[in-house]
C-alpha positions as a printed NumPy array, in Angstrom:
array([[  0.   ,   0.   ,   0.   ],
       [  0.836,   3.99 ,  -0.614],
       [ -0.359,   6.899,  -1.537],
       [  2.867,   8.594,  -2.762],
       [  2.808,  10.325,   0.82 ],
       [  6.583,  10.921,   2.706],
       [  8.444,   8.086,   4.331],
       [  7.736,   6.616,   7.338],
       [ 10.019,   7.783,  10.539],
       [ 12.411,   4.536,  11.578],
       [ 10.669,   4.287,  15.012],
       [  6.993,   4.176,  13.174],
       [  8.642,   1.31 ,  10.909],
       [  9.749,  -0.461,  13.457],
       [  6.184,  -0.183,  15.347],
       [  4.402,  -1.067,  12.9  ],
       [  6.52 ,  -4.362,  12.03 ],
       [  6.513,  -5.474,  15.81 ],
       [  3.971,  -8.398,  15.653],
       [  1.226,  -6.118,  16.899],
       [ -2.492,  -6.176,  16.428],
       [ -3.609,  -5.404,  12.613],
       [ -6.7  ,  -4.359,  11.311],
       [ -7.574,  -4.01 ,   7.437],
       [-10.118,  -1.619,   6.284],
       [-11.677,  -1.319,   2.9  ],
       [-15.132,  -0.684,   1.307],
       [-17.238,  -2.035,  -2.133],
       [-18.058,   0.291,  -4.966],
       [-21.933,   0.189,  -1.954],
       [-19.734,   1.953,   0.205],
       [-19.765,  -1.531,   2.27 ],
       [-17.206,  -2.017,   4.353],
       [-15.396,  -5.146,   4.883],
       [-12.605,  -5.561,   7.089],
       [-10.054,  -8.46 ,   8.426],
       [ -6.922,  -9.261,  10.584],
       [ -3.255,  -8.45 ,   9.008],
       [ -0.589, -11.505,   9.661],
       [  1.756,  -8.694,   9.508],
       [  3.356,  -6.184,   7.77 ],
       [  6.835,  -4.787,   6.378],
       [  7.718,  -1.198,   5.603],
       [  9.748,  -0.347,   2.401],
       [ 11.346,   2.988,   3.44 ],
       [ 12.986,   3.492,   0.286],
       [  9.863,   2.843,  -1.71 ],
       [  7.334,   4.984,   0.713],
       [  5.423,   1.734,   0.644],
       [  3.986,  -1.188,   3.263],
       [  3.073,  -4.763,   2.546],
       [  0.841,  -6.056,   4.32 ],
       [ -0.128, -10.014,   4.884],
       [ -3.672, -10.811,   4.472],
       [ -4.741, -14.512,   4.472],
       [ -6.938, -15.574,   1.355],
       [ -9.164, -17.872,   3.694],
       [-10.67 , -14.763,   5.419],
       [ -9.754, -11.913,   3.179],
       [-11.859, -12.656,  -0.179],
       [-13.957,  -9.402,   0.047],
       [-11.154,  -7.364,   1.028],
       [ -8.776,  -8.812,  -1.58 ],
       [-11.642,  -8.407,  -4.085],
       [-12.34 ,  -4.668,  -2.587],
       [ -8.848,  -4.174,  -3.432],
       [ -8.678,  -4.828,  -6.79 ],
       [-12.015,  -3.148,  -7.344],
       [-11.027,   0.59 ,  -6.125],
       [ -7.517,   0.025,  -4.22 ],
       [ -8.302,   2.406,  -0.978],
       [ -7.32 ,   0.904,   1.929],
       [ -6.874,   1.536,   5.957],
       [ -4.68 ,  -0.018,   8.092],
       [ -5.175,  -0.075,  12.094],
       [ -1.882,  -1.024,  14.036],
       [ -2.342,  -1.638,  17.865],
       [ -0.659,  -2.648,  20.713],
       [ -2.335,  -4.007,  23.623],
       [ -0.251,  -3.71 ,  26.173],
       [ -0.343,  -0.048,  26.187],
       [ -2.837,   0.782,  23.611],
       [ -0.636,   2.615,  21.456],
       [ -2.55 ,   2.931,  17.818],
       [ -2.283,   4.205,  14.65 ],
       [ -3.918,   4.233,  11.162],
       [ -2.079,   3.827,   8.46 ],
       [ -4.66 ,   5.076,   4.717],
       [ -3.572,   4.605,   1.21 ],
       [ -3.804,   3.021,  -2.044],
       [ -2.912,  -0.835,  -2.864],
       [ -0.754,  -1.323,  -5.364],
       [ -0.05 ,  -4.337,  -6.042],
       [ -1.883,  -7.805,  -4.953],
       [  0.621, -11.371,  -5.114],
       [  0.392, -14.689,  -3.418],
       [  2.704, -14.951,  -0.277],
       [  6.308, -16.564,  -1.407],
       [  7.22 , -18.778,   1.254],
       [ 11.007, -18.881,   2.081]])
């Protein structure tokens, strides 16, 4: 995901690759939203861009909301001290996971 926006600071990066909490937002050409759980995510600095993981088993309408119109919010929290932030943008790209 990006939207062309600035770079992400190093200590956002790193928060938002930590293993916390992630929440995928993203509506139909309805305006109906669908949303489901991240497995994680990894910041490209260089690129101004974020990958994110979302399984296929529970992320058809996303995936598909994705393709349709490519807006997309991104909720990162931590529950141990609640520390949040959202994360909007454009997909730009949509690939099966490669495994190692």
């Amino acid at each position: 995901m990006t939207d062309g926006a600035r770079a992400l600071p190093a200590d956002l990066a790193e928060f938002l690759e930590s293993g916390i909490s992630i929440l995928v937002g993203t509506r139909d050409a309805g305006l109906r939203p669908a949303t489901v759980r991240a497995m994680g995510a990894a910041v490209q600095r260089e690129a101004r861009s974020l990958t994110l993981y979302v399984p296929d088993a529970t992320g058809g309408q996303t995936l598909a909301n994705l393709r349709d119109n490519g807006q997309i919010a991104a909720t990162f929290s931590r529950a141990i001290d609640h520390r949040t932030i959202q994360v909007k943008g454009r997909c730009t790209g949509i690939r099966r996971m490669r495994r190692p």
